[in-house]
VEXLO-57259 format. One record per atom (N, C-alpha, C): residue in one letter; atom name; residue number from 1; y, z, x. Coordinates in steps of 0.02 Angstrom, whole numbers. Each point is the difference from the previous one (the first is absolute). Example, Ala and Ser with C-alpha at 12.3 -4.5 7.8 and 13.67 -1.06 7.14 Angstrom:
2
a | N | 1 | -284 | 390 | 660
a | CA | 1 | 59 | 0 | -45
a | C | 1 | 60 | 0 | 45
s | N | 2 | 53 | -36 | -18
s | CA | 2 | 59 | 3 | 42
s | C | 2 | 55 | 37 | -39
This chain:
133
x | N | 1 | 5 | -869 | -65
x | CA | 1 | -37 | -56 | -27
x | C | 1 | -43 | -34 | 54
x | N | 2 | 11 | 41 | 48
x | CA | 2 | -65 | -37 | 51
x | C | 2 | -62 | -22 | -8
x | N | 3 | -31 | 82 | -58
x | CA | 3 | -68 | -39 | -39
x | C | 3 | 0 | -56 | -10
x | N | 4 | 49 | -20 | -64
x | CA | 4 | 12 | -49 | -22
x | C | 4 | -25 | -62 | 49
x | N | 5 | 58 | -8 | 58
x | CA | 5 | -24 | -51 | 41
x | C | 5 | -60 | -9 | 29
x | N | 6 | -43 | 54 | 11
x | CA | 6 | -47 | 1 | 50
x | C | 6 | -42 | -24 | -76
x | N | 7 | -18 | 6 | -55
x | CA | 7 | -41 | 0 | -60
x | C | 7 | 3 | -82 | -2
x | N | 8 | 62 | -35 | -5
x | CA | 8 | 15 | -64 | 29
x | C | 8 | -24 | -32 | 27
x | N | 9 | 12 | 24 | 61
x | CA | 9 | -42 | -47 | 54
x | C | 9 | -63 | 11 | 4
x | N | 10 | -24 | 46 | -8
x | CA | 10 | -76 | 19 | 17
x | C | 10 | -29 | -59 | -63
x | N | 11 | 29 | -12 | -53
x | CA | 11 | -18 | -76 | -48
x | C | 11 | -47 | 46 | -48
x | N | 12 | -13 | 43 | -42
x | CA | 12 | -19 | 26 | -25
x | C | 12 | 9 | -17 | -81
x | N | 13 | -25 | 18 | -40
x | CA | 13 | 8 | 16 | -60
x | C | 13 | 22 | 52 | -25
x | N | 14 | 44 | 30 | 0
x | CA | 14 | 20 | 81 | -18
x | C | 14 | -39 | 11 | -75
x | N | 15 | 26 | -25 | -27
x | CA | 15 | -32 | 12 | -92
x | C | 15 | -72 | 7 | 17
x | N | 16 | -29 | -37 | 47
x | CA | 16 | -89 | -10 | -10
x | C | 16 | -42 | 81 | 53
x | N | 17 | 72 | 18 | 39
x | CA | 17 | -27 | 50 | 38
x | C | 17 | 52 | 60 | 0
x | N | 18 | 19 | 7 | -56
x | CA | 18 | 34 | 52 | -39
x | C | 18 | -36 | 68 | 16
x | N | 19 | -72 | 21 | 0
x | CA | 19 | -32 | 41 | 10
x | C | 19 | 0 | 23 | 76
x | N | 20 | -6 | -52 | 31
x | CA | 20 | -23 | 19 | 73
x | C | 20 | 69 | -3 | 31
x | N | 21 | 72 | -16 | -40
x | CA | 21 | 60 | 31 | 42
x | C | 21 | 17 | 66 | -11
x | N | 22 | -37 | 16 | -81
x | CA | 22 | 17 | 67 | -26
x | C | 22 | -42 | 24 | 70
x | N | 23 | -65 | -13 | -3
x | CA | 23 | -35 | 64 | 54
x | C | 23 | 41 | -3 | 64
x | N | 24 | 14 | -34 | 32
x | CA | 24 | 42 | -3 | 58
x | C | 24 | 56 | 33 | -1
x | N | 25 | 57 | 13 | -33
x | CA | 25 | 47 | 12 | -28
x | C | 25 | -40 | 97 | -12
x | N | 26 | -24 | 12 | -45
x | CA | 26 | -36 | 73 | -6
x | C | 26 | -21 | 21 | 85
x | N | 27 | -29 | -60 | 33
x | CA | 27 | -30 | 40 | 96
x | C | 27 | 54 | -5 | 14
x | N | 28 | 41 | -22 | 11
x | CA | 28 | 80 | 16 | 50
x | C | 28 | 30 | 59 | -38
x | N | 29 | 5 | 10 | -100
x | CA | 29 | 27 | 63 | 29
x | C | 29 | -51 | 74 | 6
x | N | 30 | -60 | -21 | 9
x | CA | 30 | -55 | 69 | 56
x | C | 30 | 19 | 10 | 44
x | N | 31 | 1 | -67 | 21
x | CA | 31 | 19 | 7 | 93
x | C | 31 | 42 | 22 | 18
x | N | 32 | 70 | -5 | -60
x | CA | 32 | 59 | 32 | 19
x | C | 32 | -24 | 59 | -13
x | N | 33 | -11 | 45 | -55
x | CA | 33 | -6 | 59 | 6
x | C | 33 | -59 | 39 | 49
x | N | 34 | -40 | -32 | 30
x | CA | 34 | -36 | 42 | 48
x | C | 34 | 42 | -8 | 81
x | N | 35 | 32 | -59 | -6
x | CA | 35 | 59 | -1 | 74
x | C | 35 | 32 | 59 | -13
x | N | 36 | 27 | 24 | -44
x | CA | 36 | 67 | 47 | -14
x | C | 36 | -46 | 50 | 3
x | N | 37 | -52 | 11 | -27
x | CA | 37 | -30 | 48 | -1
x | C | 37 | -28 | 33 | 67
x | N | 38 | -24 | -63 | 38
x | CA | 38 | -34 | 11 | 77
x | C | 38 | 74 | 17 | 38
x | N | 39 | 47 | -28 | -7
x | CA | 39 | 53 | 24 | 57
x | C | 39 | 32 | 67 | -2
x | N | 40 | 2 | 8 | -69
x | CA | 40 | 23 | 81 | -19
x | C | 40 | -51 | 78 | 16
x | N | 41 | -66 | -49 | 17
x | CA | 41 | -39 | 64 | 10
x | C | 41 | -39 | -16 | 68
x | N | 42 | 50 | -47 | 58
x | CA | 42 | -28 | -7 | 70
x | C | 42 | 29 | 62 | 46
x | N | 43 | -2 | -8 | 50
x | CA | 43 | 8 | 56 | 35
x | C | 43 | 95 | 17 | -13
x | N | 44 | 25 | -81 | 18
x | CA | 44 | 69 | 1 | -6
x | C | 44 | 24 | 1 | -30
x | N | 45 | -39 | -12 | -98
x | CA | 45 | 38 | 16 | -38
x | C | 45 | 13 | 71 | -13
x | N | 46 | -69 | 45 | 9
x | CA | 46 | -3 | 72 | 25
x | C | 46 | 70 | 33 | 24
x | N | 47 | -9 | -34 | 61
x | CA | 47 | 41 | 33 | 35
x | C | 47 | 67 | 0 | -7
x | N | 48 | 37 | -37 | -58
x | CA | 48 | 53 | -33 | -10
x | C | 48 | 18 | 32 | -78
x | N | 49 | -61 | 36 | -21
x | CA | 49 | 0 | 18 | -67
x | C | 49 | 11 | -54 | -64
x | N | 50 | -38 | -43 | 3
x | CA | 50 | 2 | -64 | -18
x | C | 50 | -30 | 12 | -69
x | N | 51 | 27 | -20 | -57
x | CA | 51 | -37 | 22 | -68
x | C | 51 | 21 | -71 | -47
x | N | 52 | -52 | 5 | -53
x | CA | 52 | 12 | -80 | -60
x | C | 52 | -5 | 43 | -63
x | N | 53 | 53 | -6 | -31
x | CA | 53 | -18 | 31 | -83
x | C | 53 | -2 | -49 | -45
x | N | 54 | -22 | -63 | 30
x | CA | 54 | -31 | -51 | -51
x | C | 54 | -80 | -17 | -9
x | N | 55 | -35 | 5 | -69
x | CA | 55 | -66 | 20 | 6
x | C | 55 | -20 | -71 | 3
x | N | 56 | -63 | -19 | 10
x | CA | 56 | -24 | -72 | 2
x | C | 56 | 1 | -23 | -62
x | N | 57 | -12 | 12 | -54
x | CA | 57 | 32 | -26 | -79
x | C | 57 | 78 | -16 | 3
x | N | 58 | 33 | 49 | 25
x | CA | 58 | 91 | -10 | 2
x | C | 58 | 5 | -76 | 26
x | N | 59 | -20 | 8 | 56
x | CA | 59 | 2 | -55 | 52
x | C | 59 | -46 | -58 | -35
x | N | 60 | -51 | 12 | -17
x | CA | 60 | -41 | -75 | -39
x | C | 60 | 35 | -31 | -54
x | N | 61 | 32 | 53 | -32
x | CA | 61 | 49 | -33 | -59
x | C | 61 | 78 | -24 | 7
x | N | 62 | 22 | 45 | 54
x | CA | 62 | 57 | -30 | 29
x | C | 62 | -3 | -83 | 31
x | N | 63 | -64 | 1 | 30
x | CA | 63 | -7 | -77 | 28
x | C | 63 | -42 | -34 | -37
x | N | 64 | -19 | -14 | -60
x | CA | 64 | -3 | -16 | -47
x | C | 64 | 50 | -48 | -52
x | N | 65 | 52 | 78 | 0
x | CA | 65 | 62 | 1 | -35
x | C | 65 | 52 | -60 | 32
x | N | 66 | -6 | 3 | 66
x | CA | 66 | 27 | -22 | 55
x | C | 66 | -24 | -99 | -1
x | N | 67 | -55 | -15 | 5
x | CA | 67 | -33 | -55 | 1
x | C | 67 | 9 | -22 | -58
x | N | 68 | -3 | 51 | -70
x | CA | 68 | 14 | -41 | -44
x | C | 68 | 60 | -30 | -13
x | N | 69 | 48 | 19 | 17
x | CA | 69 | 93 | -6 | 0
x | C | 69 | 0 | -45 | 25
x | N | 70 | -23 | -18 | 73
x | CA | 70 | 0 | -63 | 58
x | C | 70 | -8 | -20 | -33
x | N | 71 | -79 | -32 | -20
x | CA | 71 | -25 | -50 | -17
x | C | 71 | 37 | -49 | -53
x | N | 72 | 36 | 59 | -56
x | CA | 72 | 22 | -23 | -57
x | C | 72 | 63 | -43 | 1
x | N | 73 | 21 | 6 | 70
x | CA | 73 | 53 | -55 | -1
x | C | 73 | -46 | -77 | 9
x | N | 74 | -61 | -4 | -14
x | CA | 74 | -32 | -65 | 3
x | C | 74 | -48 | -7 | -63
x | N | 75 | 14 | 0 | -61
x | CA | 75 | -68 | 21 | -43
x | C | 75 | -22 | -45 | -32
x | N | 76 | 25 | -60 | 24
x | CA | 76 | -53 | -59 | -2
x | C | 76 | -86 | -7 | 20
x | N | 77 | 40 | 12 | 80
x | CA | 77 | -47 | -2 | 56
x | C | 77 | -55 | 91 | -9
x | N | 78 | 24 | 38 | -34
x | CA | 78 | -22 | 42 | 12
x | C | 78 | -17 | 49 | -63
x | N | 79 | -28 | -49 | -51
x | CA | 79 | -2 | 17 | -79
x | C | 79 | -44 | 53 | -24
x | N | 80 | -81 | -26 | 28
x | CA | 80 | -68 | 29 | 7
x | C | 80 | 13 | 83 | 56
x | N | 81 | 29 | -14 | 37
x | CA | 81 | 6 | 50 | 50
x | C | 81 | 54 | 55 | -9
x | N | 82 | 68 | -15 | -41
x | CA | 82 | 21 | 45 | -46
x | C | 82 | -22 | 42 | -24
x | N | 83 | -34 | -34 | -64
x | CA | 83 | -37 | 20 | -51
x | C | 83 | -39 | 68 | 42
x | N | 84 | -59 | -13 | 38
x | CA | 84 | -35 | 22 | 67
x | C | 84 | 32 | 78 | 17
x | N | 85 | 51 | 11 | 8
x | CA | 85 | 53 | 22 | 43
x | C | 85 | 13 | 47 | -72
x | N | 86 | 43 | -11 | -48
x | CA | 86 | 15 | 29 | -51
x | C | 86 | -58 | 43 | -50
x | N | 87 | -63 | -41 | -6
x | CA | 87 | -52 | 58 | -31
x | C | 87 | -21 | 54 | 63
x | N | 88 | 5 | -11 | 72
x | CA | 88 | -11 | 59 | 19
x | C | 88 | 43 | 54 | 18
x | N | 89 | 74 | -37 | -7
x | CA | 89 | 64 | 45 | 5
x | C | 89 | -22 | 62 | -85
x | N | 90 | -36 | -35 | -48
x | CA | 90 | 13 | 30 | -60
x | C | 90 | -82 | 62 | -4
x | N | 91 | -43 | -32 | 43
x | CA | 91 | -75 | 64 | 18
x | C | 91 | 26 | 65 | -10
x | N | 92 | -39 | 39 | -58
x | CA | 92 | 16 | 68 | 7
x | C | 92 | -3 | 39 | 66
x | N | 93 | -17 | -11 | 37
x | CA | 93 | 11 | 41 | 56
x | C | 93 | 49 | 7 | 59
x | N | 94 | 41 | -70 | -38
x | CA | 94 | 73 | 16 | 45
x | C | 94 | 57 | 24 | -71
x | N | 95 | -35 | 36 | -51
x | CA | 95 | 44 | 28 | -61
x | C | 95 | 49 | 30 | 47
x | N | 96 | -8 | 59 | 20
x | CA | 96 | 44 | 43 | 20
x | C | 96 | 61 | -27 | 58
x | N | 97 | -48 | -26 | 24
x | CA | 97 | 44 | -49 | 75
x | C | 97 | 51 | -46 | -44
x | N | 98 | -18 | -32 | -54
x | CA | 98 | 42 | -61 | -16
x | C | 98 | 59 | 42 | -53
x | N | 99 | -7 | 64 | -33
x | CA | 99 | 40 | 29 | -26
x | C | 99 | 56 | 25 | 52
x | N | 100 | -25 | 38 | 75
x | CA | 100 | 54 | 24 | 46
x | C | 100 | 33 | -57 | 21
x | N | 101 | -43 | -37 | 13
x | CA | 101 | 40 | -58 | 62
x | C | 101 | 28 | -68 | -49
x | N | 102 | -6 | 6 | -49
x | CA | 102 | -14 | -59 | -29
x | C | 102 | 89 | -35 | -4
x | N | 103 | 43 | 65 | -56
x | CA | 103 | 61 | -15 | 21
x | C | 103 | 61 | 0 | 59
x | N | 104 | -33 | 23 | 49
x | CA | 104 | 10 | 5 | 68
x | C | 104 | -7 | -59 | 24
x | N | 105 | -45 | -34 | 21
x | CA | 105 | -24 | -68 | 10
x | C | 105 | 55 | -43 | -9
x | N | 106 | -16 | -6 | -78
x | CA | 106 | 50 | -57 | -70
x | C | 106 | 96 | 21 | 40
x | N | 107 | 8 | 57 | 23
x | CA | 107 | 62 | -1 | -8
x | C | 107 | 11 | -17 | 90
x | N | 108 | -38 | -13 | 41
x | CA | 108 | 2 | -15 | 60
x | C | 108 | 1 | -77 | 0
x | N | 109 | -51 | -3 | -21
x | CA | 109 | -3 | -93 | -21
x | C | 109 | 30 | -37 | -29
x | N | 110 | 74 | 55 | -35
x | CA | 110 | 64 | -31 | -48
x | C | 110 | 62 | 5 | 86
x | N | 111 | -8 | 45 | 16
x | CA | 111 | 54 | -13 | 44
x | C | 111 | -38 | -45 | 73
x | N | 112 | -51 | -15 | 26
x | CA | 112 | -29 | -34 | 31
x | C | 112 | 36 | -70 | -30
x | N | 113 | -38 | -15 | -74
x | CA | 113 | 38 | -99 | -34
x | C | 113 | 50 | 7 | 6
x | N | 114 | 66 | 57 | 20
x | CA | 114 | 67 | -19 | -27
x | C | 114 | 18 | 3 | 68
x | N | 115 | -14 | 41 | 67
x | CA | 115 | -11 | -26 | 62
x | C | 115 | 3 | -66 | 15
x | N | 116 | -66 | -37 | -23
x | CA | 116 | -9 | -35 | 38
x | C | 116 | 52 | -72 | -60
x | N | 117 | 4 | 5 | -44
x | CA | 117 | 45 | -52 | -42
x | C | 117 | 59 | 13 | 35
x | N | 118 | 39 | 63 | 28
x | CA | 118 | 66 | 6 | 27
x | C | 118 | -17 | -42 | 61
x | N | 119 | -55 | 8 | 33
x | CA | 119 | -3 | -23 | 81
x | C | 119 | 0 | -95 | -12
x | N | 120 | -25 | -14 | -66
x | CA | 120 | -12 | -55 | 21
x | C | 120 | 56 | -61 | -31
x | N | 121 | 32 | 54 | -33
x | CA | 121 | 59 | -31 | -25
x | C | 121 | 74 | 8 | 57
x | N | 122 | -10 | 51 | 50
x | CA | 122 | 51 | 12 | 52
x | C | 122 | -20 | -67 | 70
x | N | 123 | -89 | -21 | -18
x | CA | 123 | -22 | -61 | 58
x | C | 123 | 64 | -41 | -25
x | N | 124 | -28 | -24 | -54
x | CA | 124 | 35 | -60 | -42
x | C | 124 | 46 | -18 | 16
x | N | 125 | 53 | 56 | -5
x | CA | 125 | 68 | -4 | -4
x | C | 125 | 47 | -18 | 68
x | N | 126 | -68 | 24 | 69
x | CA | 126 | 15 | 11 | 59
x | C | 126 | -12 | -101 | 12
x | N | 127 | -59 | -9 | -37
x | CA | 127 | -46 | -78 | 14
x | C | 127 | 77 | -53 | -33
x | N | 128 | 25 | 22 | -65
x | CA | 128 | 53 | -23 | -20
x | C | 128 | 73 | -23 | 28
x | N | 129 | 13 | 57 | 57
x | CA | 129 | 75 | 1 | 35
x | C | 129 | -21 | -35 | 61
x | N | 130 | -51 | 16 | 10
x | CA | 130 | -12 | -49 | 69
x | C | 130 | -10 | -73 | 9
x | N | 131 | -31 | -33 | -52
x | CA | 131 | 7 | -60 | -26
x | C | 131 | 45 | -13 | -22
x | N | 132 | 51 | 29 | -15
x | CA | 132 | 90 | -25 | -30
x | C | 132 | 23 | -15 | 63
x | N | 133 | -11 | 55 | 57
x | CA | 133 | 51 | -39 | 49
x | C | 133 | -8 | -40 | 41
């Protein structure tokens, strides 16, 4: 949720610039896939036999998929930009991508919430005994 904070402070309107976080959000994940892409085909990834069998659609919809999940633990703040996020998760041209990966994702992002509900219910309990004594 770092976005989050930095979206914050920077004093912005999220709803009013819904568009221009989507585009920002779409250049980071390019950038990711041409980083992965440039390191796997430098000399050292060469030499190391360095390979990605994720195509730049996999990866655009994964972080997509990914941003949209984040975000949604805030969907007040982040209604317009959802929305944003979800018609292009649904673009025919991530059909095939969102059929392979799609329940893959959903079932990572089920044990990720139950992760992090165990972790934050084991703080608690730790925040609980220590204040008793």
């Amino acid at each position: 949720m770092k976005m989050h904070q930095y979206l914050k402070n920077w004093g912005t309107d999220i709803d009013q610039n819904h568009h221009y976080l989507l585009a920002v959000i779409n250049k980071t994940l390019h950038f990711t896939w041409y980083s992965i892409r440039n390191r796997v085909t430098s000399p050292l990834g060469k030499e190391n036999d360095a390979y990605c069998r994720v195509s730049d659609v996999e990866l655009t919809w994964l972080g997509l998929y990914a941003f949209h999940a984040t975000l949604s633990r805030k969907p007040t703040s982040y209604r317009r930009l959802l929305s944003s996020l979800m018609f292009s998760l649904q673009l025919p041209k991530y059909a095939k991508t969102r059929k392979a990966l799609e329940p893959l994702a959903a079932r990572g992002l089920k044990i990720l919430t139950i992760s992090c509900i165990e972790s934050e219910s084991a703080e608690r309990k730790i925040s609980v005994h220590t204040t008793n004594q």
